[in-house]
N, C-alpha and C positions, 0 to 999 in steps of 0.2 A: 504494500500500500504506500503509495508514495502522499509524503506530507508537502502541501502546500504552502513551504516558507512565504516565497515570496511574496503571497498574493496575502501575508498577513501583515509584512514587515511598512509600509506604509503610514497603516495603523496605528499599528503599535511605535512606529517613529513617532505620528504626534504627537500621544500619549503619554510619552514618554519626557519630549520637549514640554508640555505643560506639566507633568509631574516635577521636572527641573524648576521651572520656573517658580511652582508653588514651595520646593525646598528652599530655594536662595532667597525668596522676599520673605517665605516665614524664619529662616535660620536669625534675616536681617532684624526682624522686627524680635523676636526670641533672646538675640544678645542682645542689643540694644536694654530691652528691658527687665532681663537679667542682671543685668552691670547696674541700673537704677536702682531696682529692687535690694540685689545684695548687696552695695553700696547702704542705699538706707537702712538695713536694718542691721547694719553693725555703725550706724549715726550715735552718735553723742545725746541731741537733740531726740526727747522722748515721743514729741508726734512723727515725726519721720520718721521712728524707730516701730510704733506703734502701727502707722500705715503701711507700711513695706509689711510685715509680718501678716498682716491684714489681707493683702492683697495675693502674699506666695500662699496661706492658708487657705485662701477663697480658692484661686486656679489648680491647686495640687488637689485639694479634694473634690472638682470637677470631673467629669465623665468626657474625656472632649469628644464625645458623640455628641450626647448631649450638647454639648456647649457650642458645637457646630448646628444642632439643628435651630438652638436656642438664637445666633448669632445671624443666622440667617432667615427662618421664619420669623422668630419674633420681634426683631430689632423692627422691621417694618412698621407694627402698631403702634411704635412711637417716635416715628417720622424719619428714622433710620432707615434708609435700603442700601444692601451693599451687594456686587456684583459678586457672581459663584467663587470666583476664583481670589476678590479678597473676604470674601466672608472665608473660606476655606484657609485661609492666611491669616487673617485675626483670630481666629478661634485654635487652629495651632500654635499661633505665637506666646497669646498668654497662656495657654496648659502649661506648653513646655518650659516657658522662661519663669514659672513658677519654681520648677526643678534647677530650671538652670540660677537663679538667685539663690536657693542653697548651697549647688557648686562655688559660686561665687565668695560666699559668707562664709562658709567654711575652710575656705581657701587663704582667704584675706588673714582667721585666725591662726592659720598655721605658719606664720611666717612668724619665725622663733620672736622670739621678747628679745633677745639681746640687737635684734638689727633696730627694735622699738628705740633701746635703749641708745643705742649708737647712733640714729638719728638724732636724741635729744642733746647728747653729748658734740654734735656737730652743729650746735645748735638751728637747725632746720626747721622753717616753720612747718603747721601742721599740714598745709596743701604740699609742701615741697616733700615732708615723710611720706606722705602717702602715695605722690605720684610720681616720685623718686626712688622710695626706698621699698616702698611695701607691695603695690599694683605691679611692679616689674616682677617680684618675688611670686606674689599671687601668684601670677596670668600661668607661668611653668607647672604651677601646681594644677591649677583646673584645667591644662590642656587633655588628660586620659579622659577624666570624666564626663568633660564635655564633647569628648570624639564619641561616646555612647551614646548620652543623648540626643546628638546631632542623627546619627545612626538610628534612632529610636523616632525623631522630627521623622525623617525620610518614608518609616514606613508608617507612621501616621499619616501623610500624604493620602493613601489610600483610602483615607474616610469617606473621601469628597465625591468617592460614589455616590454616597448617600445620598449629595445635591445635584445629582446627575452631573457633573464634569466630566467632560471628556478628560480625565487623565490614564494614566499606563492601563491601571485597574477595571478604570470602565470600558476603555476601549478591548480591553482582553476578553471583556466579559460582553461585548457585541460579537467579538469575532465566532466567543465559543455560540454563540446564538446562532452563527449560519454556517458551522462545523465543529455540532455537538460531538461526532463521532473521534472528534479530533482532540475533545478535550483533556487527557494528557498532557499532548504535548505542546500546549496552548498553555497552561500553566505553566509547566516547566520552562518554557523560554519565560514565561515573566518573573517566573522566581529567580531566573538565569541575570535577566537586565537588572531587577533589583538588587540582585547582588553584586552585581558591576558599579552600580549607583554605590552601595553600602563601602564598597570596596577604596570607591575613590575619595569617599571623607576619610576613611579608616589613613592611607595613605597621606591624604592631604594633614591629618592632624598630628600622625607623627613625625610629620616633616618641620612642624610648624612648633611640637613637640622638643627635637633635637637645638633647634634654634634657640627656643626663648633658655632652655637648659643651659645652653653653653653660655650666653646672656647673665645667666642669677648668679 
């Protein structure tokens, strides 16, 4: 029985390209508001401490199913509409970078007491320890755990079935609609591309890994 690659690869190319697309604008808006989050809640200042803890507590204990279906039907009834593909990208951003603001925070305290200390003794003001002494120290540290996460973004992508998006996912799942007898090896190429995807943050982060290391 011969398998009809070609007549899938089309498809699943654009599907593909919009699953890219929804990675890198959610990864963007996920650090971004990771680095805020975990920032805030190791703040001095106890409402910015209070609100950041607020905010990784509200998105980590969300369904981001849910919070997709939530993000894109219901924001409408209160004069919000957002198109599939960023409602699919805000509702990823904040779950994740709930998680990713604990990488952050915990990162930030692990950066020994004596470099605290060594900062004061050079006398440094407190923007200059932080983003001198301590945020270069951090960033090497959350580079592992944030290549998971990232890893973890990517195949969250896939939800956005749910709002009918053409991305990898849904487009896999037209294909198998018009060569059901095919579907084997219709999955297996998309677990295949996915892991090409997965592969190249895994690559990219500890390249990115080596670097800030020799850096600290």
């Amino acid at each position: 029985m011969s398998v009809p690659w070609l007549d899938w690869l089309p498809l699943l190319g654009e599907g593909t390209l919009i699953t890219i697309k929804i990675a890198l604008l959610s990864i963007a808006v996920a650090l971004c508001l990771s680095a805020l989050a975990g920032l805030g809640s190791t703040s001095p200042i106890i409402i910015i401490r209070i609100a950041s803890r607020t905010y990784i507590e509200l998105f980590r204990a969300c369904s981001l199913l849910v919070l997709l279906f939530w993000v894109y039907f219901a924001l409408p009834f209160v004069g919000v509409e957002l198109s599939k593909l960023w409602a699919g990208v805000l509702a990823i951003g904040l779950n994740i970078s709930a998680y990713g603001a604990e990488i952050v925070r915990s990162a930030i305290f692990a950066v020994p007491k004596g470099q605290y200390e060594a900062s004061l003794a050079l006398n440094l003001t407190p923007t200059e320890r932080t983003w001198k002494i301590i945020i270069p120290q951090a960033v090497a540290r959350m580079i592992p755990p944030m290549s998971n996460l990232l890893i973890e973004l990517l195949k969250s992508t896939s939800l956005v079935y749910f709002i009918t998006l053409s991305d990898l996912t849904y487009e896999a799942m037209i294909i198998r609609n018009n060569y059901y007898s095919y579907t084997p090896y219709i999955f297996a190429l998309l677990l295949g591309i996915y892991f090409v995807l997965s592969s190249s943050i895994s690559i990219t982060m500890r390249i990115l890994e080596r670097k800030f290391t020799a850096w600290r």
